[in-house]
LUMMAR-52574 format. One record per residue: residue number from 1; residue in three letters; z, x, y of N, C-alpha, C in turn. Coordinates in steps of 0.02 Angstrom, whole numbers, plus 50000, padded with zeros to 5 digits. Layout:
REM LUMMAR-52574
+------+------+-------+-------+-------+-------+-------+-------+-------+-------+-------+
! resi ! resn !   n_z !   n_x !   n_y !  ca_z !  ca_x !  ca_y !   c_z !   c_x !   c_y !
+------+------+-------+-------+-------+-------+-------+-------+-------+-------+-------+
!  NUM !  ALA !     Z !     X !     Y !     Z !     X !     Y !     Z !     X !     Y !
...
+------+------+-------+-------+-------+-------+-------+-------+-------+-------+-------+
REM end
This chain:
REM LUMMAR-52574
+------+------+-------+-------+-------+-------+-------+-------+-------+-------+-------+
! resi ! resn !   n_z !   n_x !   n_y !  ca_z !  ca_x !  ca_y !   c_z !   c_x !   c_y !
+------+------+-------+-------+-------+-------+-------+-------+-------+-------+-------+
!    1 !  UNK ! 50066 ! 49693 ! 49633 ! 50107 ! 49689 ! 49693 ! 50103 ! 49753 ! 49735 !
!    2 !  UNK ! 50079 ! 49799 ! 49712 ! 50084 ! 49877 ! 49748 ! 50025 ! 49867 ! 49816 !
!    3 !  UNK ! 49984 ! 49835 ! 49803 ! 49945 ! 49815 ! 49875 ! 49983 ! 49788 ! 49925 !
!    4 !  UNK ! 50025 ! 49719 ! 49897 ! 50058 ! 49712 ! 49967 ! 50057 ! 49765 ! 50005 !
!    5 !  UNK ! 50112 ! 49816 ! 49977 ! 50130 ! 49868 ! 50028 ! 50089 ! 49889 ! 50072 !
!    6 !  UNK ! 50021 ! 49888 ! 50062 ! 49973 ! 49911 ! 50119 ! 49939 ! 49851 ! 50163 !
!    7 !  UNK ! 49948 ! 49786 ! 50118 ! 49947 ! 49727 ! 50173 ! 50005 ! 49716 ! 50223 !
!    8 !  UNK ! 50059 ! 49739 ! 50208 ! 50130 ! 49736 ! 50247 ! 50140 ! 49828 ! 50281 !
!    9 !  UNK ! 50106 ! 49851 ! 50316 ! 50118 ! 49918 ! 50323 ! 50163 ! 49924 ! 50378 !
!   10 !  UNK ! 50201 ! 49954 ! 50373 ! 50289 ! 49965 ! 50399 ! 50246 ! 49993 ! 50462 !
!   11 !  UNK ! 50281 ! 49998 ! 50511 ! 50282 ! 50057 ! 50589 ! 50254 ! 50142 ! 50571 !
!   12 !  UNK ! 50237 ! 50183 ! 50640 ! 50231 ! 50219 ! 50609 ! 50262 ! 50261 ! 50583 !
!   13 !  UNK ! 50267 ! 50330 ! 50533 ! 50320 ! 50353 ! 50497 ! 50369 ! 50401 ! 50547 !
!   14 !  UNK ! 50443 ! 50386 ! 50516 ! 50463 ! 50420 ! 50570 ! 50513 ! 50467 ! 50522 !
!   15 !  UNK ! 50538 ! 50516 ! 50559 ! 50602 ! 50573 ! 50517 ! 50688 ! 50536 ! 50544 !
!   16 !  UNK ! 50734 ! 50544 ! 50504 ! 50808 ! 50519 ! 50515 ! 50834 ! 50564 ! 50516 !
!   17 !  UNK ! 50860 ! 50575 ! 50537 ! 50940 ! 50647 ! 50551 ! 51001 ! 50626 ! 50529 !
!   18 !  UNK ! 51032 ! 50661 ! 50516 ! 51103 ! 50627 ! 50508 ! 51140 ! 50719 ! 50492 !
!   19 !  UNK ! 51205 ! 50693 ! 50521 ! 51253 ! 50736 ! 50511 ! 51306 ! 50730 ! 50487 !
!   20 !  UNK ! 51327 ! 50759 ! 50425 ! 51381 ! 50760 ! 50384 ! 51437 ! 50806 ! 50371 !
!   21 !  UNK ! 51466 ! 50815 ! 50397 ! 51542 ! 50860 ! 50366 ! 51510 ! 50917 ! 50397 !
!   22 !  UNK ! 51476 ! 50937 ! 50442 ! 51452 ! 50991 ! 50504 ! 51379 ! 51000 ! 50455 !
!   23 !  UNK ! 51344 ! 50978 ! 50407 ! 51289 ! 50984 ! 50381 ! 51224 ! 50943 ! 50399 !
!   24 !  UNK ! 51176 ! 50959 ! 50453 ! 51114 ! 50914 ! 50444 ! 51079 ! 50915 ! 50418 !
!   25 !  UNK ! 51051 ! 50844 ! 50386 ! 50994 ! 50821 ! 50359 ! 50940 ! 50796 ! 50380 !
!   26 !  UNK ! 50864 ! 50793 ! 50358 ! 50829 ! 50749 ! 50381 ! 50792 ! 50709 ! 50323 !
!   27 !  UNK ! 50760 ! 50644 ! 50342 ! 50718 ! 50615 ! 50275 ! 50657 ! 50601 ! 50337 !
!   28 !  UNK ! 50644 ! 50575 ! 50274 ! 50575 ! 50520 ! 50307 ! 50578 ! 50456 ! 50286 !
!   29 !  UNK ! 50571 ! 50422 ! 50340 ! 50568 ! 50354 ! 50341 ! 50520 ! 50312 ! 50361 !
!   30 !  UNK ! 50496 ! 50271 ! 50323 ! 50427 ! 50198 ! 50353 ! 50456 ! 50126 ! 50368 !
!   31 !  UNK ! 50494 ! 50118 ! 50332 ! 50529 ! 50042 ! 50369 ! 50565 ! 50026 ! 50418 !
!   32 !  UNK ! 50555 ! 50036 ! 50450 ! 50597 ! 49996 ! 50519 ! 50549 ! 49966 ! 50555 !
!   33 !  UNK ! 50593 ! 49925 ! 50610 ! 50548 ! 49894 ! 50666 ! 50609 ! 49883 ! 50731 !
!   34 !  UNK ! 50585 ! 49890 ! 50787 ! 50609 ! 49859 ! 50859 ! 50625 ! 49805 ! 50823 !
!   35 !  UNK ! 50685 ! 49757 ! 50842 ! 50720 ! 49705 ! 50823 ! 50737 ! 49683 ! 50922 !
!   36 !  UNK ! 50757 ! 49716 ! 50968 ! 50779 ! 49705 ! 51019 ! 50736 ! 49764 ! 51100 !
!   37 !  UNK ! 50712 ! 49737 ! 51146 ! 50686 ! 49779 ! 51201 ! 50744 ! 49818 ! 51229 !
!   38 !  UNK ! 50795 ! 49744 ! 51247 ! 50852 ! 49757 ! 51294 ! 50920 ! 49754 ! 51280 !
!   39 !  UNK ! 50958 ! 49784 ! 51251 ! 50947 ! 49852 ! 51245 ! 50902 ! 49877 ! 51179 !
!   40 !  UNK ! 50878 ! 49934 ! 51178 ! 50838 ! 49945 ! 51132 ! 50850 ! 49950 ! 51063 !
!   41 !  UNK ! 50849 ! 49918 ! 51019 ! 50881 ! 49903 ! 50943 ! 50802 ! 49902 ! 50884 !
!   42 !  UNK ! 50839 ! 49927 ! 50834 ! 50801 ! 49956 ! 50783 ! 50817 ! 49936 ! 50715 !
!   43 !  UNK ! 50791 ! 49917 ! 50684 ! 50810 ! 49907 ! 50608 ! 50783 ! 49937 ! 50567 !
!   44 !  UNK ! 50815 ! 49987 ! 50509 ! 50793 ! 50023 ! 50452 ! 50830 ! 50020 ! 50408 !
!   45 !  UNK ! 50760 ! 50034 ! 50353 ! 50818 ! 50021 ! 50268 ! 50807 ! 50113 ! 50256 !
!   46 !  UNK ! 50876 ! 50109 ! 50241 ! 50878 ! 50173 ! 50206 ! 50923 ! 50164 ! 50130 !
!   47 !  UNK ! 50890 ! 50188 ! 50085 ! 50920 ! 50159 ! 50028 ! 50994 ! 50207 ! 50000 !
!   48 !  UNK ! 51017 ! 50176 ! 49951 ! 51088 ! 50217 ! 49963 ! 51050 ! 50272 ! 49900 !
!   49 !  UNK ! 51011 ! 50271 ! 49894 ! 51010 ! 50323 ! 49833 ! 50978 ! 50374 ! 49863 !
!   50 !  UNK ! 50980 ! 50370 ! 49948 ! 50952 ! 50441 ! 49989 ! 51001 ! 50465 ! 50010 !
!   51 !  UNK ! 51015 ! 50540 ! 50020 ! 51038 ! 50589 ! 50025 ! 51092 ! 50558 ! 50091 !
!   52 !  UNK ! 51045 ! 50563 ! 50128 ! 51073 ! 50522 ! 50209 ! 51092 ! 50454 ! 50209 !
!   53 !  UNK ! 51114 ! 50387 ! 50161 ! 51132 ! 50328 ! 50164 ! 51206 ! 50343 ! 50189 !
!   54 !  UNK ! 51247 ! 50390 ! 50141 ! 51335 ! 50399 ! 50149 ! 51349 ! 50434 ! 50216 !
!   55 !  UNK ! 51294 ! 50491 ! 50247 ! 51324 ! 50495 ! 50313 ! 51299 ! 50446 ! 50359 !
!   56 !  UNK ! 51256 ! 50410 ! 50357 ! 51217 ! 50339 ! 50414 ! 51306 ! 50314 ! 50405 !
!   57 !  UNK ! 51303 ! 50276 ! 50329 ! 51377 ! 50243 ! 50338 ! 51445 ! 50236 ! 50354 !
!   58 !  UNK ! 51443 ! 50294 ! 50350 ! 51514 ! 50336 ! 50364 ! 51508 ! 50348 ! 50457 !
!   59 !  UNK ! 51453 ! 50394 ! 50459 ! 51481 ! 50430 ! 50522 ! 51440 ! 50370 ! 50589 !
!   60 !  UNK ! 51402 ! 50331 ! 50571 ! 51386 ! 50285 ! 50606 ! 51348 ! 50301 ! 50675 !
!   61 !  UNK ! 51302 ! 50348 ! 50643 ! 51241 ! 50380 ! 50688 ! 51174 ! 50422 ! 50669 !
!   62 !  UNK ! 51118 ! 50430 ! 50706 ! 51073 ! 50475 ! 50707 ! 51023 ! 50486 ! 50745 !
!   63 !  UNK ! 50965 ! 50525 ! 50726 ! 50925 ! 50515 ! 50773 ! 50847 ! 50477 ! 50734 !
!   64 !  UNK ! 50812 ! 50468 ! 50768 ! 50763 ! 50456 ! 50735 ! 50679 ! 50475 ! 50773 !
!   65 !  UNK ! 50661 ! 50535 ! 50743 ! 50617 ! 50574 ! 50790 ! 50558 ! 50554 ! 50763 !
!   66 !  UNK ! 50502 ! 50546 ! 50790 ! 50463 ! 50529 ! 50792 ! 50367 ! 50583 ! 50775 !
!   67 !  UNK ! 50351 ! 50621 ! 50726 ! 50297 ! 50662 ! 50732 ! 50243 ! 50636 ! 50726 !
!   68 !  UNK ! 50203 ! 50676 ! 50775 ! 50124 ! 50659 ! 50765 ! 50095 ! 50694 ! 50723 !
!   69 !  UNK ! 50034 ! 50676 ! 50704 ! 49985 ! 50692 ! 50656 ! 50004 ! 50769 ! 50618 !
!   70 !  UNK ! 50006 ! 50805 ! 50685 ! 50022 ! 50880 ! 50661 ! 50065 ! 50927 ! 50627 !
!   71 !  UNK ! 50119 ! 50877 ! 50603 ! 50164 ! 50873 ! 50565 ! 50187 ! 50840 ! 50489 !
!   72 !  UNK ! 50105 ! 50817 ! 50492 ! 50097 ! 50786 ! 50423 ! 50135 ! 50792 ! 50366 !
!   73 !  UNK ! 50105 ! 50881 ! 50332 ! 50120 ! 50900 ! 50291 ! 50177 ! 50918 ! 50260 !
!   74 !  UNK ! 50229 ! 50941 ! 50334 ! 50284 ! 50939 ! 50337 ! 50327 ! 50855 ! 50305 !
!   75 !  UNK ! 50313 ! 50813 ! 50363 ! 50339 ! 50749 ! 50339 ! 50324 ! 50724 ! 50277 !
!   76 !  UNK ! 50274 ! 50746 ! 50240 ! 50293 ! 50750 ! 50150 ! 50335 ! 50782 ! 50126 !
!   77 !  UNK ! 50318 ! 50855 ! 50157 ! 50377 ! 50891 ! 50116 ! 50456 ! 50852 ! 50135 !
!   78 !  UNK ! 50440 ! 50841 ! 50192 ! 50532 ! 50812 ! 50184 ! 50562 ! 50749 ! 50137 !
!   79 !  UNK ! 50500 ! 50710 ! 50135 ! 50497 ! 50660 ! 50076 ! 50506 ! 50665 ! 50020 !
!   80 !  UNK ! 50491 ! 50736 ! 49996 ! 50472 ! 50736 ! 49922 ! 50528 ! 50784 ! 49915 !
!   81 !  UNK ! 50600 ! 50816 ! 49938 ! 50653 ! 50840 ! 49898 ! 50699 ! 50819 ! 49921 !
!   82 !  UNK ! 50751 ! 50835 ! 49911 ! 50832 ! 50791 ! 49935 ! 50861 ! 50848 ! 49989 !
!   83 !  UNK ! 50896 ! 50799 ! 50039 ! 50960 ! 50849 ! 50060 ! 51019 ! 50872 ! 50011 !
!   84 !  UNK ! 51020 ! 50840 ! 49942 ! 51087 ! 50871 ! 49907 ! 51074 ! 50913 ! 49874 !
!   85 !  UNK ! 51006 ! 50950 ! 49877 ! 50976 ! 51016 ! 49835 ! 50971 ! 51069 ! 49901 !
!   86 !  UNK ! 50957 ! 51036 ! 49949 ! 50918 ! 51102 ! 49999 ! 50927 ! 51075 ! 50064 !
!   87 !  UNK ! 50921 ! 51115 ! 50110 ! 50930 ! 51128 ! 50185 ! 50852 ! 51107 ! 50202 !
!   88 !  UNK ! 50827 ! 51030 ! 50224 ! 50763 ! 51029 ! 50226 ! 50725 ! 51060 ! 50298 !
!   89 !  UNK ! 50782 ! 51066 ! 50353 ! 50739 ! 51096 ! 50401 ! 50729 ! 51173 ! 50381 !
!   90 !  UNK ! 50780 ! 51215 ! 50354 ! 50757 ! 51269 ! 50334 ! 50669 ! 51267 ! 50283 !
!   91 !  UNK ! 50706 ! 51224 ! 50240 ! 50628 ! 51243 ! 50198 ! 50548 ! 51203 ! 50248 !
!   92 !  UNK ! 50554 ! 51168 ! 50272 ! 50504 ! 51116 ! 50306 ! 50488 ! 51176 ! 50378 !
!   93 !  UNK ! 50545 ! 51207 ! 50392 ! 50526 ! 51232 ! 50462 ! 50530 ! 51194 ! 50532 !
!   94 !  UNK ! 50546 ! 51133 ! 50532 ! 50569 ! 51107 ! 50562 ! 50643 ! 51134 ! 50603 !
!   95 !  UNK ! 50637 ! 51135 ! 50689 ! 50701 ! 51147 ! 50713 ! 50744 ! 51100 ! 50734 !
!   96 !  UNK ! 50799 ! 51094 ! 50720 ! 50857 ! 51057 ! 50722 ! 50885 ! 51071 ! 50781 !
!   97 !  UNK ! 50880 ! 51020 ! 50846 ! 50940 ! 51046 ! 50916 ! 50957 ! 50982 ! 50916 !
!   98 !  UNK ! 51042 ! 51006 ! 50952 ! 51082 ! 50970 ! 50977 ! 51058 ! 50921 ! 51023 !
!   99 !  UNK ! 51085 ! 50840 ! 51003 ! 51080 ! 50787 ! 51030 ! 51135 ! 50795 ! 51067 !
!  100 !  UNK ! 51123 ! 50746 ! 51125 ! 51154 ! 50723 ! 51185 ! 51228 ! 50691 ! 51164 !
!  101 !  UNK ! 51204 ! 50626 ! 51137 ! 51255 ! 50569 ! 51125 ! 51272 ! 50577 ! 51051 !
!  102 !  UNK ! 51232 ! 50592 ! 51011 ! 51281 ! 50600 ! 50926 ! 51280 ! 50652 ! 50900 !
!  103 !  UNK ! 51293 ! 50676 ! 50859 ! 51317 ! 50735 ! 50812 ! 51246 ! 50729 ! 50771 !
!  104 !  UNK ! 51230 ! 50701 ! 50753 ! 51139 ! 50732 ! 50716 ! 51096 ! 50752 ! 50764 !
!  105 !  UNK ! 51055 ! 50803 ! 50730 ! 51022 ! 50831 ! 50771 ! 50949 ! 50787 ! 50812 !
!  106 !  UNK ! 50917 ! 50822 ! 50848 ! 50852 ! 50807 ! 50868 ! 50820 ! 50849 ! 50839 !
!  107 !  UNK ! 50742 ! 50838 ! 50835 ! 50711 ! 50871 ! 50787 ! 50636 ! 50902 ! 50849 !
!  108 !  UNK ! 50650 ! 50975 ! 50845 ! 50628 ! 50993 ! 50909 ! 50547 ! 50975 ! 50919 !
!  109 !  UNK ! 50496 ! 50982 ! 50872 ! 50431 ! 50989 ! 50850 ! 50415 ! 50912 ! 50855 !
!  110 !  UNK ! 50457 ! 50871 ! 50843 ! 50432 ! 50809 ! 50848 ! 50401 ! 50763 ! 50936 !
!  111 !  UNK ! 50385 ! 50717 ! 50962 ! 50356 ! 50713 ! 51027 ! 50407 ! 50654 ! 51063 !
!  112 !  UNK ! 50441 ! 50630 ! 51009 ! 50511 ! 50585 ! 51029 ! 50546 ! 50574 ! 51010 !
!  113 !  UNK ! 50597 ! 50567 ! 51025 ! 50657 ! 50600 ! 50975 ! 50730 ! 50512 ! 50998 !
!  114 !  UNK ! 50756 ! 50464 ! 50964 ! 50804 ! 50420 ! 51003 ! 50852 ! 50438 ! 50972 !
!  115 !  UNK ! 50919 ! 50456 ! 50992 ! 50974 ! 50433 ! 50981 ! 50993 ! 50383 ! 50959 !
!  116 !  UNK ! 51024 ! 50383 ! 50904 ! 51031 ! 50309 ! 50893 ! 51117 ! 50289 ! 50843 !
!  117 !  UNK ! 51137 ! 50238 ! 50891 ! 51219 ! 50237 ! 50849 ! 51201 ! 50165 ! 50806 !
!  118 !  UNK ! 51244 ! 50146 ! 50752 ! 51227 ! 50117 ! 50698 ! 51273 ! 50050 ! 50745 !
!  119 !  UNK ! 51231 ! 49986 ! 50758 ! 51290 ! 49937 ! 50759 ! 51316 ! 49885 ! 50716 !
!  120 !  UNK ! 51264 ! 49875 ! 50672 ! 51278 ! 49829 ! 50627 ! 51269 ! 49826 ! 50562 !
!  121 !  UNK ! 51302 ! 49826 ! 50514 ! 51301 ! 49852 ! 50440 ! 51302 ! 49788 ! 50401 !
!  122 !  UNK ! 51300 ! 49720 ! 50426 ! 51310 ! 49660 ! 50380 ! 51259 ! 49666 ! 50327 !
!  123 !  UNK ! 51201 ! 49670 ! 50333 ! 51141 ! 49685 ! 50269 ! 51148 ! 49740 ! 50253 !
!  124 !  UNK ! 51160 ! 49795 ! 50227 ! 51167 ! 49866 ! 50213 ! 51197 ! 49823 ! 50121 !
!  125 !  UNK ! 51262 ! 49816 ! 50119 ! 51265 ! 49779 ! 50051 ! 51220 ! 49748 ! 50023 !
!  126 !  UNK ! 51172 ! 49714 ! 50069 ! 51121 ! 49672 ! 49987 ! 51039 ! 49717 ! 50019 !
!  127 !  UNK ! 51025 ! 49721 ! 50077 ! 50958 ! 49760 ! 50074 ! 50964 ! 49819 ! 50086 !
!  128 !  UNK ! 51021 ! 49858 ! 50110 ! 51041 ! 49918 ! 50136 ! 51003 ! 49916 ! 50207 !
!  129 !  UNK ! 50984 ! 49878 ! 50245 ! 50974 ! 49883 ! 50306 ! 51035 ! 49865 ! 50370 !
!  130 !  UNK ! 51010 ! 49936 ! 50424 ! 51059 ! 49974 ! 50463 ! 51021 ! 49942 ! 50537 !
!  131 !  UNK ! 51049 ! 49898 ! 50583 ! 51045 ! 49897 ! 50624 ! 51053 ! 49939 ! 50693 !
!  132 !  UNK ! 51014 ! 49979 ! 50723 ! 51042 ! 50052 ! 50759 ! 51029 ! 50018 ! 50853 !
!  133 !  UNK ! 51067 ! 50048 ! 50899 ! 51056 ! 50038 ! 50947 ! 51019 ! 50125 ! 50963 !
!  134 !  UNK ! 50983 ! 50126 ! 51026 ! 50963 ! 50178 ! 51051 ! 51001 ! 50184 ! 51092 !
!  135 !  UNK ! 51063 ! 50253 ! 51117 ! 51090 ! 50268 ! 51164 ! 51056 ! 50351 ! 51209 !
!  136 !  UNK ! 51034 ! 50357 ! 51190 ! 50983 ! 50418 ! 51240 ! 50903 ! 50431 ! 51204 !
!  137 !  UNK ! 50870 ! 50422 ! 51242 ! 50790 ! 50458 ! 51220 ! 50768 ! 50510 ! 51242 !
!  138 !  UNK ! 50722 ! 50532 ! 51205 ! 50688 ! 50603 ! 51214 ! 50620 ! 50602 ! 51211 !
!  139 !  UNK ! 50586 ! 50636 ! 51258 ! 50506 ! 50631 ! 51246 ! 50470 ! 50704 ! 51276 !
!  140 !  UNK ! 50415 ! 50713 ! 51234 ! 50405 ! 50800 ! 51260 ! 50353 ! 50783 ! 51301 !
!  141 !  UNK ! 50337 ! 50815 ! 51343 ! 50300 ! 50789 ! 51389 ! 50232 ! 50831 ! 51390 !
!  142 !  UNK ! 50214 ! 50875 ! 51338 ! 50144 ! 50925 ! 51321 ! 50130 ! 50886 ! 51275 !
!  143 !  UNK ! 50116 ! 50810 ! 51246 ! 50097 ! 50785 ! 51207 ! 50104 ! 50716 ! 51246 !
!  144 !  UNK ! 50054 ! 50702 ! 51294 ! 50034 ! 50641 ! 51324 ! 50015 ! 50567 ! 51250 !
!  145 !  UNK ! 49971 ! 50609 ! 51232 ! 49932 ! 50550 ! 51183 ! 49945 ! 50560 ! 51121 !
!  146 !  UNK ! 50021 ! 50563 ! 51077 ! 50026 ! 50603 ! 51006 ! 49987 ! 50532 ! 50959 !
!  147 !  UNK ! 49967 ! 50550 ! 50917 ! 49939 ! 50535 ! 50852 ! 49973 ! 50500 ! 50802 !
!  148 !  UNK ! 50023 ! 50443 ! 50779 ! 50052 ! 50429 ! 50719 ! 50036 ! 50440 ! 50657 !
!  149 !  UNK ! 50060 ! 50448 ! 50601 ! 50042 ! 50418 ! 50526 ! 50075 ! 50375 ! 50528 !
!  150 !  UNK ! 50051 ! 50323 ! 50444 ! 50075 ! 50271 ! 50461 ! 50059 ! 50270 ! 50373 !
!  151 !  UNK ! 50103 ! 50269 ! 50334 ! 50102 ! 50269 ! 50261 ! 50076 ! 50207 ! 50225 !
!  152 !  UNK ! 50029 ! 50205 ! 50211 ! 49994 ! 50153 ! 50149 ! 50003 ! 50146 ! 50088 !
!  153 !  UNK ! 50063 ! 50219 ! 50070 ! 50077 ! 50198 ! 50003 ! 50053 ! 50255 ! 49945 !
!  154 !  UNK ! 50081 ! 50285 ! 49907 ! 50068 ! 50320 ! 49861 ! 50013 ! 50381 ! 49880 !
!  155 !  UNK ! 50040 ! 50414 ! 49949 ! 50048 ! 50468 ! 49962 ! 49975 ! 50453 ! 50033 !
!  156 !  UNK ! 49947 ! 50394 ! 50036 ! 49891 ! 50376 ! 50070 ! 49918 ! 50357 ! 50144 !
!  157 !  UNK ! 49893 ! 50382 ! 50199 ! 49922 ! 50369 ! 50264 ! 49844 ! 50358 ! 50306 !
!  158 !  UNK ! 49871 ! 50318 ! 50360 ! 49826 ! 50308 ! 50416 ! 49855 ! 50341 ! 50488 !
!  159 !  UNK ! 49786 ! 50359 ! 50490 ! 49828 ! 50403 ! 50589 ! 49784 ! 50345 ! 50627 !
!  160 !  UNK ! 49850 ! 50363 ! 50690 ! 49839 ! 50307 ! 50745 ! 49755 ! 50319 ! 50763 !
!  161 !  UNK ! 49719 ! 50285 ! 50801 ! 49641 ! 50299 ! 50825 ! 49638 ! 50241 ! 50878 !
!  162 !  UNK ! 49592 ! 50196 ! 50901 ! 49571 ! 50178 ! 50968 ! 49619 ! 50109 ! 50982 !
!  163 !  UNK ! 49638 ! 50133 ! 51046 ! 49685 ! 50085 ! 51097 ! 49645 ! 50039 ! 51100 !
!  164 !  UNK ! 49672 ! 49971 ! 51105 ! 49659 ! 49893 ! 51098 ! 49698 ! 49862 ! 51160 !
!  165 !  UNK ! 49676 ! 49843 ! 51211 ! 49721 ! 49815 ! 51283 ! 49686 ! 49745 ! 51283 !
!  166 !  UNK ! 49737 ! 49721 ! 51301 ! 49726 ! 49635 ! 51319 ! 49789 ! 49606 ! 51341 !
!  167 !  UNK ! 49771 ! 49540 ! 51389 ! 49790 ! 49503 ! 51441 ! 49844 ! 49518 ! 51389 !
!  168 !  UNK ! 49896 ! 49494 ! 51452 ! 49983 ! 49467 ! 51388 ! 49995 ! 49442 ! 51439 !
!  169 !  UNK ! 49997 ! 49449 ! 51495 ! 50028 ! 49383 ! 51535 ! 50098 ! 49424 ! 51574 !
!  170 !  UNK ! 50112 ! 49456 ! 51554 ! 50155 ! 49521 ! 51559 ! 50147 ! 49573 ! 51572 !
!  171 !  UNK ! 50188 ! 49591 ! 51618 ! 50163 ! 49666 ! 51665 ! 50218 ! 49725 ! 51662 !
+------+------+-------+-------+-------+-------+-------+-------+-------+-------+-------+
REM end
């Protein structure tokens, strides 16, 4: 069954913020997807046995920033220890600034950064998935064309490479 996972490969990988009792965190995350354009809505599982599940639930926000390629190594490291041992932007090097609309931070190094408030928690009990709306975005604008990873699974990732355009009928 461990192939599925790379026949089913999630979006590309993104970092979560969350802010707790004046303390931020970040993880890394591969599952979510756009669920809605208008307004812009997001779905991710974050499991409760991550650091960040009790403030997502509680404080009912975050951000969810977005790095390219060049941040790889980093976005392991944030994977591979907990926020209840360590301060991961200190150790990762990653900078933490103040968001607009919620109390978790934005994550400065990254190339997009959404705001995002939690609206719907009905699956969180059986899959732990968090329905988020986007209430402000961020985008750096010295990184026209950033690069994704995109996790395959047991530490194996793919970066984004050549644009594919075709008719949609839609403009």
């Amino acid at each position: 069954m461990s192939g599925v996972y790379q026949l089913l490969e999630p979006g590309p990988v993104v970092l979560l913020t969350t802010s707790n009792e004046g303390r931020c965190n970040v993880m890394t995350m591969s599952w979510h997807s756009m669920v809605e354009f208008e307004p812009p809505r997001i779905a991710c599982v974050v499991s409760r046995a991550d650091y960040s599940f009790a403030a997502l639930r509680s404080n009912r926000e975050c951000v969810i920033a977005v790095p390219d390629v060049s941040l790889a190594q980093q976005v392991v490291e944030v994977g591979n220890c907990s926020g209840r041992d360590i301060d991961k932007f200190a150790r990762t090097g990653l900078t933490p600034l103040p968001a607009k609309e919620v109390d978790a931070p934005i994550v400065s190094e990254c190339f997009a950064n959404l705001e995002c408030r939690v609206i719907d928690t009905r699956l969180v009990p059986r899959y732990e998935l968090f329905v988020l709306e986007v209430v402000c975005a961020w985008g750096r604008r010295d990184q026209r064309t950033p690069r994704t990873l995109h996790h395959r699974g047991y530490g194996v990732f793919v970066i984004d490479g050549e644009e594919l355009r075709l008719e949609s009928g839609k403009r």
